[in-house]
Structures are given as structure tokens and as C-alpha cells.
KOLGU-4560 file (N, C-alpha, C; in nm, 3 decimals, padded with zeros to 5 digits):
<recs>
<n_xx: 00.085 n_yy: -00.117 n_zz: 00.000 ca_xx: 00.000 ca_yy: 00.000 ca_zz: 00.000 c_xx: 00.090 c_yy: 00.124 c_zz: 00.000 mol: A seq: 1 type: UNK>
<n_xx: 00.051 n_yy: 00.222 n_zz: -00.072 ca_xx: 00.177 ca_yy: 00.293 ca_zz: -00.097 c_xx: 00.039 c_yy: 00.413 c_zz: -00.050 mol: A seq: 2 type: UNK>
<n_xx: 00.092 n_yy: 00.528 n_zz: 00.007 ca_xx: 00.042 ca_yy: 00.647 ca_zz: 00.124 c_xx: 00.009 c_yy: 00.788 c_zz: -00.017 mol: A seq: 3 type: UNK>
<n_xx: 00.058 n_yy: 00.764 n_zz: -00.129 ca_xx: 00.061 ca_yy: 00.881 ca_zz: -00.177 c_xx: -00.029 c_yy: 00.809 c_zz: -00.319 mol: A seq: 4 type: UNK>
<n_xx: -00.045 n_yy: 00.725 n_zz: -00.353 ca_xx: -00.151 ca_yy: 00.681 ca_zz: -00.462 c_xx: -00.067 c_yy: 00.649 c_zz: -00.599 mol: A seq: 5 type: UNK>
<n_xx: 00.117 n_yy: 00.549 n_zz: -00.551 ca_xx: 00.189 ca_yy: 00.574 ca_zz: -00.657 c_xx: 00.118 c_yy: 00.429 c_zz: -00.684 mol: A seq: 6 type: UNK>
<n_xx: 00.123 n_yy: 00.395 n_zz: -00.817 ca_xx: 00.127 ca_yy: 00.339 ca_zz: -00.906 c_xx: 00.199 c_yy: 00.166 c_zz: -00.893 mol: A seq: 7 type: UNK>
<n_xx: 00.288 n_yy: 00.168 n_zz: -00.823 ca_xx: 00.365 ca_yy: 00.081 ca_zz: -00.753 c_xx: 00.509 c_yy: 00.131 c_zz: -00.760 mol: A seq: 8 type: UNK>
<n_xx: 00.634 n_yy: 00.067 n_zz: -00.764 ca_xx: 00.760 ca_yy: 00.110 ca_zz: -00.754 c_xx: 00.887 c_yy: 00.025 c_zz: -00.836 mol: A seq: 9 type: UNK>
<n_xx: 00.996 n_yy: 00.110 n_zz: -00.839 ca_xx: 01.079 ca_yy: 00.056 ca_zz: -00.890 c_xx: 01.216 c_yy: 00.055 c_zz: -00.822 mol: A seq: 10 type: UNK>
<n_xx: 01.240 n_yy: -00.048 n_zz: -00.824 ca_xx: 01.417 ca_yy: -00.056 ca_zz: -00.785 c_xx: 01.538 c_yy: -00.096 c_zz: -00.861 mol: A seq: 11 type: UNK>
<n_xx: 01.608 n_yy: -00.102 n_zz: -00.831 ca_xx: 01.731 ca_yy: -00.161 ca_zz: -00.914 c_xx: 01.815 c_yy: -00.191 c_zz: -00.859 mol: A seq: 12 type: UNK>
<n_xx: 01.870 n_yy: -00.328 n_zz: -00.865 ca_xx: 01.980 ca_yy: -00.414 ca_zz: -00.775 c_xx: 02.113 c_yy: -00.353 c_zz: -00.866 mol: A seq: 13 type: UNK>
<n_xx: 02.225 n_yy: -00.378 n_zz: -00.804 ca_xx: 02.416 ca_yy: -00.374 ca_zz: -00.752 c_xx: 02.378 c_yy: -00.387 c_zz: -00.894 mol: A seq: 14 type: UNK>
<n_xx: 02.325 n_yy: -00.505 n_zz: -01.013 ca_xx: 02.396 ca_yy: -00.564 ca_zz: -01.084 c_xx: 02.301 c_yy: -00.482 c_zz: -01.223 mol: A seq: 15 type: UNK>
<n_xx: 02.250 n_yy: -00.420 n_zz: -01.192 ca_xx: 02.165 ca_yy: -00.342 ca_zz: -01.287 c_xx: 02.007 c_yy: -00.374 c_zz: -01.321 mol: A seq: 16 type: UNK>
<n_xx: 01.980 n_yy: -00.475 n_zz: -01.253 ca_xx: 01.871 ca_yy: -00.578 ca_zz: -01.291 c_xx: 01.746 c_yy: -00.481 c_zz: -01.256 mol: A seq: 17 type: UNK>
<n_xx: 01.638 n_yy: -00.425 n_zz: -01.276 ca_xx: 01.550 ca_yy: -00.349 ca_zz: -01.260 c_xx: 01.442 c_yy: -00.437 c_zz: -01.270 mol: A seq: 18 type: UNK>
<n_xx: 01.346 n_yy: -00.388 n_zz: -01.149 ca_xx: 01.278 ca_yy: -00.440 ca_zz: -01.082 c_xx: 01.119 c_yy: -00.354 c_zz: -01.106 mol: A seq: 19 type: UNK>
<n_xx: 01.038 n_yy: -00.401 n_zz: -01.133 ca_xx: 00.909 ca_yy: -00.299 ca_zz: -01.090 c_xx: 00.789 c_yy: -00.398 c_zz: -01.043 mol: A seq: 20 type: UNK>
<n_xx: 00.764 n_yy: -00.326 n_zz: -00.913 ca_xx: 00.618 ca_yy: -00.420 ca_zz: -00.827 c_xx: 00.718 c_yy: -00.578 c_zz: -00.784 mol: A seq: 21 type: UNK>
<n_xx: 00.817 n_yy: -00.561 n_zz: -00.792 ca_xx: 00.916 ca_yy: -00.676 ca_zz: -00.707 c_xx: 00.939 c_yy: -00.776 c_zz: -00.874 mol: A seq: 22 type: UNK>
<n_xx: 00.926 n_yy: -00.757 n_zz: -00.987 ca_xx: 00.935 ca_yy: -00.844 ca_zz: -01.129 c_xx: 01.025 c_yy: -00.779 c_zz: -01.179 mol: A seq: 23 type: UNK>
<n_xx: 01.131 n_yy: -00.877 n_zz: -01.209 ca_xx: 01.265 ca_yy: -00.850 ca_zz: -01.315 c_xx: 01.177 c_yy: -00.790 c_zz: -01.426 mol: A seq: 24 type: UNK>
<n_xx: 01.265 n_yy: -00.711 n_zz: -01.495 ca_xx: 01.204 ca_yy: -00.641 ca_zz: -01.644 c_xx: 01.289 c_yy: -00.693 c_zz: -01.714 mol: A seq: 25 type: UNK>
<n_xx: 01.303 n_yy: -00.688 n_zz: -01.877 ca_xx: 01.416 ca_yy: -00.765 ca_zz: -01.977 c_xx: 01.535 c_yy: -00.733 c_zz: -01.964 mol: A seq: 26 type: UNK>
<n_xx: 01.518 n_yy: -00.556 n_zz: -01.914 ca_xx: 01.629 ca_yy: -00.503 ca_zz: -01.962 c_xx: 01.707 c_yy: -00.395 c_zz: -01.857 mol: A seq: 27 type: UNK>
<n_xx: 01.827 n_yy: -00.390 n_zz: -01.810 ca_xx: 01.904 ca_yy: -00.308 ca_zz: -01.748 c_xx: 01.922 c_yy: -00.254 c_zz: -01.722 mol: A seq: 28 type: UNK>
<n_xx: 01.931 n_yy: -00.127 n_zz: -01.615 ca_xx: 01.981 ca_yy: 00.004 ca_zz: -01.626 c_xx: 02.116 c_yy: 00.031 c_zz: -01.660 mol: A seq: 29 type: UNK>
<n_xx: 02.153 n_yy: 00.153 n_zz: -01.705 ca_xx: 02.268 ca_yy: 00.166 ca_zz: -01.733 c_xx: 02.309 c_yy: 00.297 c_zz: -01.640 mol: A seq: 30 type: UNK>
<n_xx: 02.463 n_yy: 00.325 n_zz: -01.595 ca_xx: 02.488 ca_yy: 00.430 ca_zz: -01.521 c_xx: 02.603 c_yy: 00.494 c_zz: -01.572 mol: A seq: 31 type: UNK>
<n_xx: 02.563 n_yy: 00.661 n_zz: -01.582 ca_xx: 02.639 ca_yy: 00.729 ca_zz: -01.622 c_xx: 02.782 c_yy: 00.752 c_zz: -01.551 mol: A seq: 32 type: UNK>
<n_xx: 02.852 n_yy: 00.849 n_zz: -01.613 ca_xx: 02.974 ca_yy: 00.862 ca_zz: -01.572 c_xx: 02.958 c_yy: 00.932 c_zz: -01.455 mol: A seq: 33 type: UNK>
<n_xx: 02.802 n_yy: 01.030 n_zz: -01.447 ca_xx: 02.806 ca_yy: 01.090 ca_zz: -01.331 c_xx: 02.764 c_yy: 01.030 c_zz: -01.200 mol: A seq: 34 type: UNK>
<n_xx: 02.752 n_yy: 00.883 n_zz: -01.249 ca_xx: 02.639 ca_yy: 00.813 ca_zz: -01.119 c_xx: 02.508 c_yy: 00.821 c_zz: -01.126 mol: A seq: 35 type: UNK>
<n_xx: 02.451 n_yy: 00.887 n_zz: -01.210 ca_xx: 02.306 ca_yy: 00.871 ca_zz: -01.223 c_xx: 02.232 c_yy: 00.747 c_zz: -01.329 mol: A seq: 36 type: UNK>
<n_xx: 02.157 n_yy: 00.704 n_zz: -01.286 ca_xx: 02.051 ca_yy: 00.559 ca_zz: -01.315 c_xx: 01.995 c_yy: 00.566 c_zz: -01.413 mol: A seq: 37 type: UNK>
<n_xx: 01.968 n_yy: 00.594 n_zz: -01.548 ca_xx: 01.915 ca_yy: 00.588 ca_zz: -01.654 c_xx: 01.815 c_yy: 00.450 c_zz: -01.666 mol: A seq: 38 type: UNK>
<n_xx: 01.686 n_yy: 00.458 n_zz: -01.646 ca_xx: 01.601 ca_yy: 00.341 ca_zz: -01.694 c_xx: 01.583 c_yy: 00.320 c_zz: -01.800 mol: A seq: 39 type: UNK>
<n_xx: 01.529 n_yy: 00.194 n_zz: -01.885 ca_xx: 01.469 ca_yy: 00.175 ca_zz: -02.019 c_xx: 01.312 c_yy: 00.197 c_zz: -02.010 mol: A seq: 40 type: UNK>
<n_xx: 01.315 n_yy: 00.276 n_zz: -02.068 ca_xx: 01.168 ca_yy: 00.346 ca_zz: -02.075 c_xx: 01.077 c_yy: 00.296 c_zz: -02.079 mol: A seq: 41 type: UNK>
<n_xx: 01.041 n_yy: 00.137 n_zz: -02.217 ca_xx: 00.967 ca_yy: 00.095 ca_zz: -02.239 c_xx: 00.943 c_yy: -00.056 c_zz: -02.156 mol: A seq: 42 type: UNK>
<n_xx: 01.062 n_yy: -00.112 n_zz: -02.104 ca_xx: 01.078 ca_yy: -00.240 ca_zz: -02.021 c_xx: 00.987 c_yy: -00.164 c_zz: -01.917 mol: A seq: 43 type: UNK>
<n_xx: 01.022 n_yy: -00.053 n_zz: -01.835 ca_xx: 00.949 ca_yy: -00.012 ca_zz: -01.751 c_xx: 00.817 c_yy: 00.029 c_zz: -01.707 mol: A seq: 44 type: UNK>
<n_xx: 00.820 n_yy: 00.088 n_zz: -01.824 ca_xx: 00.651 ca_yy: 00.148 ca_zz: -01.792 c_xx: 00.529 c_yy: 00.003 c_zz: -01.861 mol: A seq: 45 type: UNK>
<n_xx: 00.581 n_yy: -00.068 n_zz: -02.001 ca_xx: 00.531 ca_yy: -00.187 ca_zz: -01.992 c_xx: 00.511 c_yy: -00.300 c_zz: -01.859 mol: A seq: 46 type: UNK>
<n_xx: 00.586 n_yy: -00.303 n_zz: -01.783 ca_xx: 00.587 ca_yy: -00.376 ca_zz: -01.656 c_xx: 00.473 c_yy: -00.337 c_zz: -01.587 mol: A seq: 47 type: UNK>
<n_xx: 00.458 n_yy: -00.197 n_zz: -01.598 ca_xx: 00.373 ca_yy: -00.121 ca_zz: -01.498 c_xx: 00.228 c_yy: -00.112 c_zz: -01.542 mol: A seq: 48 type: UNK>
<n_xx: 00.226 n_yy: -00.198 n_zz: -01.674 ca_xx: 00.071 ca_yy: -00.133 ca_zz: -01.722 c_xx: 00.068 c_yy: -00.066 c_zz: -01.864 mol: A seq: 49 type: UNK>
<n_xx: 00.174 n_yy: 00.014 n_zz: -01.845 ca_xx: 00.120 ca_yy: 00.118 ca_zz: -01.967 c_xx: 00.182 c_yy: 00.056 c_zz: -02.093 mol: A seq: 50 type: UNK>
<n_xx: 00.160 n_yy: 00.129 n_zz: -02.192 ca_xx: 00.190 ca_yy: 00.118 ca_zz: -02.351 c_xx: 00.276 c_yy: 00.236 c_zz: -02.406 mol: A seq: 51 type: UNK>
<n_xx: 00.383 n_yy: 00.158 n_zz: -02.473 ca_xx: 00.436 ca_yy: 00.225 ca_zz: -02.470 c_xx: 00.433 c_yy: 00.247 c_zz: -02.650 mol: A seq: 52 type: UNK>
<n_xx: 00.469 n_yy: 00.327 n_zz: -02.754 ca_xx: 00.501 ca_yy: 00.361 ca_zz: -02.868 c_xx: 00.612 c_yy: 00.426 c_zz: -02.902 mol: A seq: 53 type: UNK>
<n_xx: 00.663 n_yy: 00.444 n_zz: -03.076 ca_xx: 00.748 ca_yy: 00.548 ca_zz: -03.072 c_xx: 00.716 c_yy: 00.613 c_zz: -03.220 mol: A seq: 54 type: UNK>
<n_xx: 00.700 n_yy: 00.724 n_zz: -03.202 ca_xx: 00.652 ca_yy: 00.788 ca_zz: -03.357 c_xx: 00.801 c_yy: 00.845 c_zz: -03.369 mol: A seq: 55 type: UNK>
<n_xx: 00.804 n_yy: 00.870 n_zz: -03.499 ca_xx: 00.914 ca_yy: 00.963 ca_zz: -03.576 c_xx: 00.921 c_yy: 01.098 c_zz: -03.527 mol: A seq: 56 type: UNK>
<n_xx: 00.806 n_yy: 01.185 n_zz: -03.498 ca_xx: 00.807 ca_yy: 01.297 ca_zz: -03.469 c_xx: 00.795 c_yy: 01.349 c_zz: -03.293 mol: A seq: 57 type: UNK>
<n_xx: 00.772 n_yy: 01.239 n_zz: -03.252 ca_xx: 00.746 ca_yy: 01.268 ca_zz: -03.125 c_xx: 00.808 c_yy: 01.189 c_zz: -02.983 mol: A seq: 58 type: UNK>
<n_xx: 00.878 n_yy: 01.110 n_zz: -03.073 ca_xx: 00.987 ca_yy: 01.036 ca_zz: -02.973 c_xx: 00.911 c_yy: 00.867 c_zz: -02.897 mol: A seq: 59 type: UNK>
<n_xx: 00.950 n_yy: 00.859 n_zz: -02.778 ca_xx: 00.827 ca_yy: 00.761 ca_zz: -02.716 c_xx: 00.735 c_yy: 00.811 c_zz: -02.664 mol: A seq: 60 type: UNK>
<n_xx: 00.600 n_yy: 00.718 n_zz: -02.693 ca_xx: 00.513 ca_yy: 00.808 ca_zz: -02.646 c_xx: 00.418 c_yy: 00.672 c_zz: -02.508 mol: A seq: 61 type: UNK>
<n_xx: 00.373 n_yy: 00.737 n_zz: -02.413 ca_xx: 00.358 ca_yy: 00.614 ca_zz: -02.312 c_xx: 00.178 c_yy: 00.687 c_zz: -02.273 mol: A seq: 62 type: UNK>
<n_xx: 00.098 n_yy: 00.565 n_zz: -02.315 ca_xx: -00.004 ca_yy: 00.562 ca_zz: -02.292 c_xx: -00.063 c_yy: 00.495 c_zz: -02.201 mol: A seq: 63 type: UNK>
<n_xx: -00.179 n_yy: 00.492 n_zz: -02.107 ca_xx: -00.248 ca_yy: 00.445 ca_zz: -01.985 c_xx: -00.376 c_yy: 00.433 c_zz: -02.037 mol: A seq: 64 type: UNK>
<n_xx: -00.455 n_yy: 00.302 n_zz: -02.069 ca_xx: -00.611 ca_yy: 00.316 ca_zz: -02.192 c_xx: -00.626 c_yy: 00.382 c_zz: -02.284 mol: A seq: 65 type: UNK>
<n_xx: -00.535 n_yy: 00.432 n_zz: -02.363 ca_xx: -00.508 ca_yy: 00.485 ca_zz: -02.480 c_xx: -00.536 c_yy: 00.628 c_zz: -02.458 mol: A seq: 66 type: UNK>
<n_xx: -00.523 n_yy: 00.697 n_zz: -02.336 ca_xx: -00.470 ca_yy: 00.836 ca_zz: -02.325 c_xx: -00.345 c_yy: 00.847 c_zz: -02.291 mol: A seq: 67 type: UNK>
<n_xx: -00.251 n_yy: 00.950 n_zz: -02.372 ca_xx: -00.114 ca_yy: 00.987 ca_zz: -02.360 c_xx: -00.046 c_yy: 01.023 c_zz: -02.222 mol: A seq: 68 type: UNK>
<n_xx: 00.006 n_yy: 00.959 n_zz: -02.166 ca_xx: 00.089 ca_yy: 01.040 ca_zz: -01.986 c_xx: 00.221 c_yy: 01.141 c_zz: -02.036 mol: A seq: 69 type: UNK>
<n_xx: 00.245 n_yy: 01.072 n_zz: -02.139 ca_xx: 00.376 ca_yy: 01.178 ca_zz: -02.190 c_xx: 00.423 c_yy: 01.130 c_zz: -02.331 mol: A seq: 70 type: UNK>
<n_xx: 00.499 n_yy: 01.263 n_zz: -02.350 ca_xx: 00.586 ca_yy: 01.188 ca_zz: -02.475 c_xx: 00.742 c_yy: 01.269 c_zz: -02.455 mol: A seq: 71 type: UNK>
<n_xx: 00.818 n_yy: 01.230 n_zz: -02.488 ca_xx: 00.952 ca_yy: 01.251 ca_zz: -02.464 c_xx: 01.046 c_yy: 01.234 c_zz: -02.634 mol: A seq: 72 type: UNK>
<n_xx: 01.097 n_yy: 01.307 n_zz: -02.665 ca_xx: 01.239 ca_yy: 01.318 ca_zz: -02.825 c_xx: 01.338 c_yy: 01.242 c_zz: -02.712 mol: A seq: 73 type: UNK>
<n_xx: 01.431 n_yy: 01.205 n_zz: -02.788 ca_xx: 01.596 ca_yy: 01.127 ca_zz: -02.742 c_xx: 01.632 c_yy: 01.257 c_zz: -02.737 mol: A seq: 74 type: UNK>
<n_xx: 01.761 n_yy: 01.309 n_zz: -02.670 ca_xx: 01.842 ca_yy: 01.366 ca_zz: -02.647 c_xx: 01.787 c_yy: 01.527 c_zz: -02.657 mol: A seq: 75 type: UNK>
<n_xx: 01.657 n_yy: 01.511 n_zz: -02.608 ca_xx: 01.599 ca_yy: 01.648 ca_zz: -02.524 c_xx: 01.567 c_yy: 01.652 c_zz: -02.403 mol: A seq: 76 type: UNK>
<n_xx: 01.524 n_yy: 01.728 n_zz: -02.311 ca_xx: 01.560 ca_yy: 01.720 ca_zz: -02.143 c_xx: 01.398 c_yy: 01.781 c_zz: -02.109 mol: A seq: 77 type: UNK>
<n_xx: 01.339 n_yy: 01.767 n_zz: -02.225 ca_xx: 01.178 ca_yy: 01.821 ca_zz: -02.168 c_xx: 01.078 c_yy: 01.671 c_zz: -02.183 mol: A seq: 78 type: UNK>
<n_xx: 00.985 n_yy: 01.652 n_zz: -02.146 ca_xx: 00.829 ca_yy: 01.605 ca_zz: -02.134 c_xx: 00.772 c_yy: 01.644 c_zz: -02.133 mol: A seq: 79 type: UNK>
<n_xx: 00.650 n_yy: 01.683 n_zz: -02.239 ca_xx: 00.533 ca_yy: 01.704 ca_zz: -02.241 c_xx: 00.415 c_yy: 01.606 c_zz: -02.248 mol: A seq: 80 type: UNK>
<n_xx: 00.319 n_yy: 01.641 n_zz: -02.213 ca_xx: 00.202 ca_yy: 01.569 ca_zz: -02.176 c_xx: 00.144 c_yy: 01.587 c_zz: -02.057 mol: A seq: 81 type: UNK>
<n_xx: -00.011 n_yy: 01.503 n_zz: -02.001 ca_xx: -00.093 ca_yy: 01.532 ca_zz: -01.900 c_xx: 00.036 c_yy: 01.495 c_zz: -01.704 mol: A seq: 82 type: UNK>
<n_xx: 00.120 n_yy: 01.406 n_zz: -01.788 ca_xx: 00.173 ca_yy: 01.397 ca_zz: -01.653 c_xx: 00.277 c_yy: 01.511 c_zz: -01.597 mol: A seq: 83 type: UNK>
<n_xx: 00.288 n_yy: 01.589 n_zz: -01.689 ca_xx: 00.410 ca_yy: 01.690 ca_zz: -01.707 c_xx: 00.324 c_yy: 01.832 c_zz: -01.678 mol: A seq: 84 type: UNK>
<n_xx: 00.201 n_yy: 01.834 n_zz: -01.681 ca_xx: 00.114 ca_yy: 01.895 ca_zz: -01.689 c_xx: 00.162 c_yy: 02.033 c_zz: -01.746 mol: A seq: 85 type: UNK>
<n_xx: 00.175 n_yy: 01.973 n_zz: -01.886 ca_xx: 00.226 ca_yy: 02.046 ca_zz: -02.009 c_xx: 00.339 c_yy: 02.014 c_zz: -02.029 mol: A seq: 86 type: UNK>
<n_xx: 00.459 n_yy: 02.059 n_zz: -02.009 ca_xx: 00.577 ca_yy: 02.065 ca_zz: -02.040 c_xx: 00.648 c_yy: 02.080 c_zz: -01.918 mol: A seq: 87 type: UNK>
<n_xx: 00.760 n_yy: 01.962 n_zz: -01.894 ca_xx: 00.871 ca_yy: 01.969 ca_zz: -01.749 c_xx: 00.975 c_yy: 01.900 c_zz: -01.798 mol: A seq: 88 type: UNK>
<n_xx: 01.085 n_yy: 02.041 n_zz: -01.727 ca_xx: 01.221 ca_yy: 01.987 ca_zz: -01.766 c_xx: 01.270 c_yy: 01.868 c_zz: -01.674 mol: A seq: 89 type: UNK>
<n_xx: 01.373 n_yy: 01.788 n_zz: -01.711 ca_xx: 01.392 ca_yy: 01.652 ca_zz: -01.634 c_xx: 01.560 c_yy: 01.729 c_zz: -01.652 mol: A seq: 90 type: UNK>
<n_xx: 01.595 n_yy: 01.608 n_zz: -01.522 ca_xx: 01.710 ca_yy: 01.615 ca_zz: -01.460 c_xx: 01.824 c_yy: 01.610 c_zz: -01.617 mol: A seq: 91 type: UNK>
<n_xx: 01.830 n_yy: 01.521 n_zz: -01.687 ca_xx: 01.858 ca_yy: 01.497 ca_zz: -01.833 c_xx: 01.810 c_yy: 01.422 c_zz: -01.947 mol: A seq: 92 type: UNK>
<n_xx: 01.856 n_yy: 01.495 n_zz: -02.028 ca_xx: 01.824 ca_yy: 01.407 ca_zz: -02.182 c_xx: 01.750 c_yy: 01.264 c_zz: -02.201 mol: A seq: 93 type: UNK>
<n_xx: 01.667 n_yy: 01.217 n_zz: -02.298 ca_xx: 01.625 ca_yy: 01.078 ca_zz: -02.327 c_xx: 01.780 c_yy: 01.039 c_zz: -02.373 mol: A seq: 94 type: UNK>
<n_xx: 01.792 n_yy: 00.902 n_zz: -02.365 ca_xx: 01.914 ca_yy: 00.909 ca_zz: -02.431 c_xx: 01.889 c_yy: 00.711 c_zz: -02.550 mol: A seq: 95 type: UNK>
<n_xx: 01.914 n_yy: 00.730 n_zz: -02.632 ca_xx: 01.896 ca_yy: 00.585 ca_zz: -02.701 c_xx: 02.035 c_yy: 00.509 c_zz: -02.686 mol: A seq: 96 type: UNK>
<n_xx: 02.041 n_yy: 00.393 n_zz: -02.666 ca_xx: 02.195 ca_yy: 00.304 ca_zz: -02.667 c_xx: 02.168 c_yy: 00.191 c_zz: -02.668 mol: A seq: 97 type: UNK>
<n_xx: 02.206 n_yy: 00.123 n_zz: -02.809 ca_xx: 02.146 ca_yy: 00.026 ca_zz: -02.882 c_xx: 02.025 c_yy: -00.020 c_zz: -02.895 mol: A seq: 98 type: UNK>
<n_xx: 01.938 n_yy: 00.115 n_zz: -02.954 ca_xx: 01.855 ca_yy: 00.055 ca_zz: -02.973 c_xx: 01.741 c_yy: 00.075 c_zz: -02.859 mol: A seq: 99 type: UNK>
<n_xx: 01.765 n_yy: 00.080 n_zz: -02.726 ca_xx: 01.713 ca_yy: 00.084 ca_zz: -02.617 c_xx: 01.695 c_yy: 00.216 c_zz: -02.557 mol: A seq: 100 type: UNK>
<n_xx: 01.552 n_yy: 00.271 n_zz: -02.556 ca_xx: 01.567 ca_yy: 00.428 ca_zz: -02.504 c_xx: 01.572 c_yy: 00.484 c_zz: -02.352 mol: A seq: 101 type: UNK>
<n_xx: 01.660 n_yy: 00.512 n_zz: -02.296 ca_xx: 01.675 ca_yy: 00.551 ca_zz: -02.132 c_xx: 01.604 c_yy: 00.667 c_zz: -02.078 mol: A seq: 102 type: UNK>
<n_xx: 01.598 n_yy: 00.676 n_zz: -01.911 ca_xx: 01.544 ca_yy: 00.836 ca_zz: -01.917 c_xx: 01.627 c_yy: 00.815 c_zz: -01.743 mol: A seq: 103 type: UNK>
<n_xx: 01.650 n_yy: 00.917 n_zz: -01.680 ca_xx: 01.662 ca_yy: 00.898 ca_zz: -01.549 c_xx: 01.553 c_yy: 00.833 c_zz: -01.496 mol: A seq: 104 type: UNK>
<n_xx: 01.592 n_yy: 00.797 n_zz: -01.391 ca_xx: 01.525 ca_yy: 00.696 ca_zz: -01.264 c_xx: 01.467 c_yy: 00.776 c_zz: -01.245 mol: A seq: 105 type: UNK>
<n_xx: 01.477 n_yy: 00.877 n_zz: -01.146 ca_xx: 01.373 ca_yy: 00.968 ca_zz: -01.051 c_xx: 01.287 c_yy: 01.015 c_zz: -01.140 mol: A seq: 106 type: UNK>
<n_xx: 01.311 n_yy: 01.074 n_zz: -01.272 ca_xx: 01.229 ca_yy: 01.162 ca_zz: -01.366 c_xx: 01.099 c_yy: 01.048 c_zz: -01.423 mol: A seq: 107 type: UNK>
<n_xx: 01.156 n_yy: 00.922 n_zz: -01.469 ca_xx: 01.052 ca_yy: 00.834 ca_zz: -01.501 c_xx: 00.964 c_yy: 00.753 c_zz: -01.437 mol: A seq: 108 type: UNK>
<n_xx: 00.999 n_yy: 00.751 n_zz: -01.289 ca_xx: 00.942 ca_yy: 00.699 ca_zz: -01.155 c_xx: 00.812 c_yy: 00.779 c_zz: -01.141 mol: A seq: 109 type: UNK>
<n_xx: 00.901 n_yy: 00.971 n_zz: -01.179 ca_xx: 00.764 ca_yy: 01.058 ca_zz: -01.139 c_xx: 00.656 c_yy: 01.116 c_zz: -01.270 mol: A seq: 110 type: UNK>
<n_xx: 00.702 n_yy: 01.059 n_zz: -01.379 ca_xx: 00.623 ca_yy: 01.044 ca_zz: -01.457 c_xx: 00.525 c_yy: 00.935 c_zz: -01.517 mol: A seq: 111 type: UNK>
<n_xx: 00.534 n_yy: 00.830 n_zz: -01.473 ca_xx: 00.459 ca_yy: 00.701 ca_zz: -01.457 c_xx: 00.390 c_yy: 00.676 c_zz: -01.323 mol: A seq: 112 type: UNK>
<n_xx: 00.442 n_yy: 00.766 n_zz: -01.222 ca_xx: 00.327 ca_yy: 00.789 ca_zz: -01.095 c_xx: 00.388 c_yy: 00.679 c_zz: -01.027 mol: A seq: 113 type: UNK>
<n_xx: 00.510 n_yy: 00.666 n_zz: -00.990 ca_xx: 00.554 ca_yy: 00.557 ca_zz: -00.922 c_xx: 00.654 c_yy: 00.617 c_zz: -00.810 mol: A seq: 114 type: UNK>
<n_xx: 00.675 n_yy: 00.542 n_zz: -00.746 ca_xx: 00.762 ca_yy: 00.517 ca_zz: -00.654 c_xx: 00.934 c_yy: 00.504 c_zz: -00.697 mol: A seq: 115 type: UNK>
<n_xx: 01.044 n_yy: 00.525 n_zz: -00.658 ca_xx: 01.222 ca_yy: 00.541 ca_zz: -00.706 c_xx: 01.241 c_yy: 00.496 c_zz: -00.575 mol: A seq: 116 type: UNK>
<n_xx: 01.328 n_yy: 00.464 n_zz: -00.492 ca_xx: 01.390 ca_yy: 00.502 ca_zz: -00.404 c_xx: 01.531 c_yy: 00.535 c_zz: -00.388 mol: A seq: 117 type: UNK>
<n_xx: 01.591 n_yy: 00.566 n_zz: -00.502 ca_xx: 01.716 ca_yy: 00.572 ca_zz: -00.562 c_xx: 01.786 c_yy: 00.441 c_zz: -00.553 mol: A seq: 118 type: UNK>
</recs>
């Protein structure tokens, strides 16, 4: 039971293995040079429920019953959509690496209505 109405939560073990609602996801986090947690966007928020897409013009886009929570470009540092409630800058950039699109931990925790605990 979570006190604030998140969504459920996510963690991530020593070895990168990312976790959401206590279930391995496919795919890894990766960590920057600065120490910060980059999630895979779509392993994640799929775990959680939502749907995820990616248009040409609009980057990934992550839906909840086929209304939009956000959409996010690679290697821009904004979100727009109802969860952003309009437009919010994030800690950094989407970032793609192989193939696989990242976003920070804390920023995608609080845009999917979830729980981080770093």
C-alpha cells in the first residue's frame, strides 16, 4: 500500500537488474559517468501497465487506456504531456543506446506515478 496513490515502484539491484512491483524487467539500467541511473523506458513502464510507442516525430510516447501520460524526443531534457502537466524539464536528456531508449530513474518513476527510491 503505498500512502501517496503511486502506481507501484521501482528498484534496481548492484547488478543493474531493474525491478518494478518486485518483477525482473528484460532489460538493465545503465549508469552514467556521473552516477546517475538511466532506466529503459519501455521495459518499464510496460511492466507497470502502460503502452508504450514510438513515432518519428514525437519520440516515445507512453499511454495508460489509450490516453497519452507523456511523450519525450531522445536527447531532449523536456516532457510534455498530462503527466508533465504540459511541459517539465527533467534532470537529463532521453538518451537511445542500442537501440534501447533511457530516461533517469527519478524523472521516469515521477512520470509514470511511481515510486524510485534511488
Amino acid at each position: 500500500v503505498f500512502a501517496y496513490g503511486y502506481r507501484g515502484y521501482i528498484s534496481v539491484a548492484e547488478d543493474g537488474v531493474v525491478s518494478v512491483n518486485g518483477q525482473s524487467t528484460t532489460q538493465k539500467a545503465k549508469t552514467t559517468a556521473d552516477g546517475d541511473t538511466l532506466l529503459p523506458i519501455r521495459a518499464v513502464a510496460e511492466a507497470a501497465g502502460y503502452d508504450v510507442s514510438w513515432d518519428k516525430e514525437f519520440g516515445v510516447t507512453v499511454k495508460d487506456g489509450g490516453e497519452i501520460v507523456f511523450q519525450i524526443c531522445p536527447d531532449t531534457d523536456l516532457a510534455h504531456g498530462p503527466a508533465t502537466a504540459d511541459r517539465q524539464s527533467l534532470s537529463g536528456p532521453c538518451l537511445i543506446v542500442n537501440g534501447v531508449t533511457y530516461l533517469e530513474a527519478g524523472d521516469l518513476a515521477r512520470l509514470l506515478g511511481m515510486f524510485y527510491g534511488g
